[in-house]
C-alpha positions in Angstrom: 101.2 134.7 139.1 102.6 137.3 141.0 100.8 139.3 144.2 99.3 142.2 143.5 101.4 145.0 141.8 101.8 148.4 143.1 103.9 151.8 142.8 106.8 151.5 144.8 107.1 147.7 144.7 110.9 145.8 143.5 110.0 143.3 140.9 111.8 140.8 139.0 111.7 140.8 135.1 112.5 139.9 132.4 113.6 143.1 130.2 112.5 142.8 126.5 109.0 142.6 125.1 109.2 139.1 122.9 110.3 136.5 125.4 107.8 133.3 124.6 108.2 133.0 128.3 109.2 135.3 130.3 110.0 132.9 133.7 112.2 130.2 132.0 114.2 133.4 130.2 117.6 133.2 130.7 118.1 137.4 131.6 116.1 138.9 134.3 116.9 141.8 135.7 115.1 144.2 139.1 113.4 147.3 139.3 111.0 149.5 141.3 107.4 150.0 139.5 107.4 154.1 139.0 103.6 153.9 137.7 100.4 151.1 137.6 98.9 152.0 134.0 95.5 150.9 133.6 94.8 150.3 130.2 91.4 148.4 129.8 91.0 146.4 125.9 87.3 144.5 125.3 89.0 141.5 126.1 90.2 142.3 129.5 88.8 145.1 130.9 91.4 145.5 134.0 94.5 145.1 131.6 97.4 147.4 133.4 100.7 147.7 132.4 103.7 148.8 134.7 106.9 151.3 134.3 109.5 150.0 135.6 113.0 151.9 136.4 115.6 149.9 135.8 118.2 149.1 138.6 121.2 148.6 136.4 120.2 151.0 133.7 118.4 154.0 135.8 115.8 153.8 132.3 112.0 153.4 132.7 110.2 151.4 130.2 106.8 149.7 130.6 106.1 146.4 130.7 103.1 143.8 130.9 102.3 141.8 134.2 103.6 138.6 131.8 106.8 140.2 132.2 107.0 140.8 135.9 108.3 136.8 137.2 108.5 137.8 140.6 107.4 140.8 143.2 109.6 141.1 145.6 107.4 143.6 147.9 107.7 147.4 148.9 111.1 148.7 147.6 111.7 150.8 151.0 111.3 147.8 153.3 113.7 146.3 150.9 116.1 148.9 151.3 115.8 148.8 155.0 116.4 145.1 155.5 120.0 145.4 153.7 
């Protein structure tokens, strides 16, 4: 599972909804997380979802955590290591 997912961070993942599994996908794509939506069901009470903006497309879209294969940390300190 991945670390713990905030605003701001680069993630890897894979970019439809359906994938049976998302980490042996074959297309995964990066992103920054825009927004952390909490959205609590009776099954699991801290459910979130997370937008994500595209780095290829510039589109957000919001995805599950079972989406997100990898988090790649803060997207600034990213930006600053290149």
């Amino acid at each position: 599972m991945t670390r713990n997912i905030k605003e701001g961070d680069k993630v890897e993942y894979a970019p439809y909804h359906q994938a049976v599994n998302p980490k042996t996908a074959k297309a995964h794509t990066t992103g920054e997380v825009t927004s952390v939506n909490h959205k609590p069901t009776k099954a699991d009470p801290n459910h979130k979802t997370y937008t994500i903006l595209n780095d290829n497309t510039g589109k957000e879209t919001t995805y599950g955590a079972r989406s997100i294969t990898e988090n790649m940390g803060p997207a600034e300190e990213l930006e600053q290591d290149e």
